[in-house]
TORSE-763559 format. One record per residue (C-alpha): residue in one letter; z, y, x. Coordinates in steps of 0.5 Angstrom, whole numbers, plus 500, padded with zeros to 3 digits. Each point is the difference from the previous one (the first is absolute). Last residue first. Layout:
BEGIN
AZYX...
***
This chain:
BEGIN
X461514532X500493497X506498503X503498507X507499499X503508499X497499493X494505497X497494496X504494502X503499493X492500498X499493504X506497497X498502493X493498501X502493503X505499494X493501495X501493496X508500499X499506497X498496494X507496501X505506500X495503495X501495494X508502502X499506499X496499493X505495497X506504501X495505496X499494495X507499496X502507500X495504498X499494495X505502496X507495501X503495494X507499501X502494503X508498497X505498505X502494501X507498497X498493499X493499502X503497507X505493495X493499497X495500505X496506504X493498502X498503506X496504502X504507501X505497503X495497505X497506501X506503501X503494506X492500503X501507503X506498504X498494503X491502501X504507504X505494505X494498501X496506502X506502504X499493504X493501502X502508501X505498504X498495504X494504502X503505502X506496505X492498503X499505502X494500506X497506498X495497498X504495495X503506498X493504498X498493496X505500496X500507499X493499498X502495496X505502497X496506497X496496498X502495495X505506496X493502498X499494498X495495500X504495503X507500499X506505504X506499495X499508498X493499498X502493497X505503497X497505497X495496496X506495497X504506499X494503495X499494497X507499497X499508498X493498496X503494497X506504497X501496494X501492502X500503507X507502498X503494501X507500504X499509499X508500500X502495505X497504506X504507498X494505498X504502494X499503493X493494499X495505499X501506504X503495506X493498499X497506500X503502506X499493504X493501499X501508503X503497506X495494501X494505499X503505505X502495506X493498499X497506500X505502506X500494504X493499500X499507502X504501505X499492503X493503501X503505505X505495504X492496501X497505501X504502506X502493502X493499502X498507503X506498505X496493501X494504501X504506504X503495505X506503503X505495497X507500498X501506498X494499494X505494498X507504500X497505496X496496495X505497497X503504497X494500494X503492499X506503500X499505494X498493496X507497501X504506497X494501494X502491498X507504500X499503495X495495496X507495500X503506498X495502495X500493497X508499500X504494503X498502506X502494505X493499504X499508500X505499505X497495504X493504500X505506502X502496506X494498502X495505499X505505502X503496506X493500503X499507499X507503503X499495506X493503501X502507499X507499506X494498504X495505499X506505501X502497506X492499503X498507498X494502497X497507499X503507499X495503496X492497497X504492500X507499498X500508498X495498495X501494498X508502499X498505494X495494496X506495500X506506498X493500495X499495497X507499497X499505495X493497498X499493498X508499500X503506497X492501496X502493497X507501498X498506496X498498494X504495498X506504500X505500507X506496500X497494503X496504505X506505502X504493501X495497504X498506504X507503503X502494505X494500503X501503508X502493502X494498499X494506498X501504494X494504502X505506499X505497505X495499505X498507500X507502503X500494505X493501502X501507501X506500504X497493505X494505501X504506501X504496506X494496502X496506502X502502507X494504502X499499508X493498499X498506497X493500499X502495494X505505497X496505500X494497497X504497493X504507500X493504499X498494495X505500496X502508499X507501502X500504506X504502506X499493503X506498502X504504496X496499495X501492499X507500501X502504494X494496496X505494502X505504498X497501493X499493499X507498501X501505495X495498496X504493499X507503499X496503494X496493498X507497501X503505495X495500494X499492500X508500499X500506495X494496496X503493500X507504497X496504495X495493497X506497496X501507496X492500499X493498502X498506502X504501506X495496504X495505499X504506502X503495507X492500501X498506499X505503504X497494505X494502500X500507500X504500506X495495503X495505500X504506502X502495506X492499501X500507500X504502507X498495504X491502499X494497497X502499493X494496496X504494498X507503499X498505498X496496494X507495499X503506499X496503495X499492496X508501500X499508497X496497495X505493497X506505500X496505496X498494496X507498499X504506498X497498493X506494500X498494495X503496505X494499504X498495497X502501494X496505499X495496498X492500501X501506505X503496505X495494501X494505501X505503505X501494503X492500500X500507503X504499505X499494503X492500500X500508503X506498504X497495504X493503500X504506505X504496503X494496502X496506502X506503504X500494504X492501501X501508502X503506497X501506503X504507498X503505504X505504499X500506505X503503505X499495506X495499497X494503497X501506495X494500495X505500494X501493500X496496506X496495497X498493503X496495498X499493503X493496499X495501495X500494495X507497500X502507502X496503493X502494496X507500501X500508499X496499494X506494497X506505501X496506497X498495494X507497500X503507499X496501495X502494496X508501502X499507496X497497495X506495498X505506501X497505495X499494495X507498501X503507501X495501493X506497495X505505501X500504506X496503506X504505504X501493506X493498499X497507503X504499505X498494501X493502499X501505506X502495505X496495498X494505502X503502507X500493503X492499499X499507499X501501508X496494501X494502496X500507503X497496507X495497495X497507498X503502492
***
């Protein structure tokens, strides 16, 4: 296999072994499964590894080049999608096939879980309009199928989430409408270049569609309403793809039209500043009255997706390449430490719910006695989340900290030193419950703990070990975002 075909595989594998997942019965869907994700971790990890090391790579499938043909490429943020992935994907997977009550004892899971981690790969690798909304459709039907999961409670949840992501792709697909009656063609790079030597494009409108209708499948505020419920109803297993994974890639599609197709506009950018903003600070408040750990985890997701939005409105505000270059890495380090903490601290709030029978607040009063593991891996992760030294959380605020103060913006800074505040308050209120020594009038119908396997007590804590660690190579990862980008990369 060349290194081109290797981008082909990376998309089209999963594809295959989910079939091959879905006609598997009995005990063996799970082994299937479970090996499946492995290989499909493997071809996600080496396409990271060959751009890491070689640059972008492109592959025209068939040999037909665009307009015609469907183009594959992969460049830095691909990587960072791709690595993603791989680690969260494959760990919760691991997670998964330890019990099957964490997936709701449904086979359909893991053909579910591979066509999701498909999705995600096209919507990393693909280089034209079109694809990418092929991509995002197997995501979220994917998505709605694994939410599902979790029984009768979780069909509502399932069908809200599955209407709005279609009125979503709508929107979407007038603005890809828009895009090839301007340009004639739905390749990225083709339409990017003929929108710029064309002065007279008028782009605000495709580009205020698109970012609505991805917005809404990146849950950000006030397009969130779908998420909390999908994840409290939602098994153990799958909120952490949901949060980690599913709504990265709205995020992912609006960076490639915001920046290689249809550029900034100051309106647009504006109206995604005040969306931001009010995601970090509203969501964060919100998150502060959750009397449940998953919700209070579910709308900690809402709050973080605006730090990624951030990056719109500041990068529009200046013209200066280094602080754009800055606020960049820093919105694609923030990726990364969202998602692997984000992941931990779902899959602990998971087992924990597993262990006690509820994930209300009052009921895991003094499970660290038991669960220390768990209790440790919402400390770690509060601190990456939270924004302290060293984590990976840590950089990535900072660089967006120092890219706003570039900029000039100053509403920016407060309202990521304010967010982070607002985060240390609501994540703090599990810890301390867990912590905590119950008295005798708390212990009184207390749910009982129950003893968990060691995949789910120290997986978890592996992500959440991670989201410090990586905390000492954020300036590679800021550099490696900006590999092939239109913000003057590596070439």
């Amino acid at each position: 296999m060349t290194w081109e075909g290797l981008l082909a595989a990376t998309v089209l594998i999963p594809t295959a072994l989910a079939c091959v997942t879905a006609v598997t019965r009995g005990p063996a869907t799970t082994v299937v499964g479970f090996v499946s994700t492995l290989i499909s971790a493997l071809l996600a990890l080496a396409t990271a590894a060959r751009v890491t090391l070689a640059g972008p790579l492109e592959h025209q499938l068939a040999g037909w080049a665009p307009p015609l043909g469907i183009t594959l490429r992969a460049d830095g943020l691909t990587a960072i999608l791709l690595g993603l992935t791989a680690i969260v994907g494959s760990l919760t997977a691991c997670y998964a096939a330890t019990r099957s009550i964490t997936h709701g004892g449904d086979r359909r899971f893991w053909p579910l879980l591979l066509l999701l981690w498909a999705g995600i790969a096209g919507v990393a690798l693909s280089g034209d309009l079109f694809n990418l909304y092929v991509a995002l459709e197997v995501v979220t039907l994917s998505a709605v199928g694994l939410v599902a999961l979790g029984g009768r409670d979780a069909l509502e949840p399932a069908l809200r989430y599955l209407l709005v992501a279609v009125f979503g792709s709508m929107l979407y697909l007038l603005a890809v409408a828009m895009i090839y009656g301007m340009t004639g063609t739905l390749d990225l790079q083709e339409a990017g270049a003929l929108i710029a030597a064309d002065p007279s494009a008028d782009t605000r409108w495709p580009l205020a569609l698109a970012v609505v209708g991805l917005g809404i499948k990146a849950a950000l505020l006030p397009l969130h309403a779908w998420l909390p419920p999908a994840h409290a109803a939602a098994p153990a297993a799958v909120s952490p793809l949901l949060s980690a994974l599913v709504v990265k890639a709205g995020f992912i599609v609006t960076v490639r039209l915001w920046f290689d197709v249809l550029g900034p506009d100051a309106a647009v950018a504006a109206a995604l500043g005040g969306c931001a903003a009010a995601a970090v600070l509203g969501a964060g408040l919100l998150a502060l009255v959750q009397r449940r750990l998953k919700r209070v985890v579910a709308y900690s997701t809402v709050a973080q997706v605006g730090y990624l939005y951030l990056l719109f409105p500041l990068t529009a505000a200046t013209d200066d390449p280094a602080v754009q270059r800055l606020l960049w890495g820093g919105a694609m380090t923030m990726l990364v430490a969202h998602g692997v903490a984000k992941a931990a601290l779902f899959l602990a709030a998971g087992s924990l719910k597993l262990s006690a029978g509820t994930d209300d607040l009052d009921g895991i009063v003094g499970a660290a006695r038991h669960l220390g593991t768990l209790s440790l891996t919402m400390m770690l992760t509060g601190i990456s989340l939270v924004g302290l030294p060293i984590s990976l959380g840590f950089a990535g605020k900072w660089l967006l900290l120092s890219g706003a103060l570039g900029a000039g913006q100053w509403w920016a800074v407060l309202v990521v030193l304010v967010g982070s505040l607002l985060a240390a308050a609501y994540l703090l209120r599990p810890v301390a419950a867990v912590l905590r020594d119950s008295d005798e009038h708390e212990e009184v119908g207390r749910a009982e703990l129950h003893t968990l396997p060691w995949a789910l007590r120290y997986l978890p804590l592996a992500l959440a070990l991670l989201a410090i660690v990586l905390g000492l190579s954020a300036r590679w990862l800021s550099e490696l975002s900006l590999i092939g980008s239109s913000l003057g990369g590596m070439p």
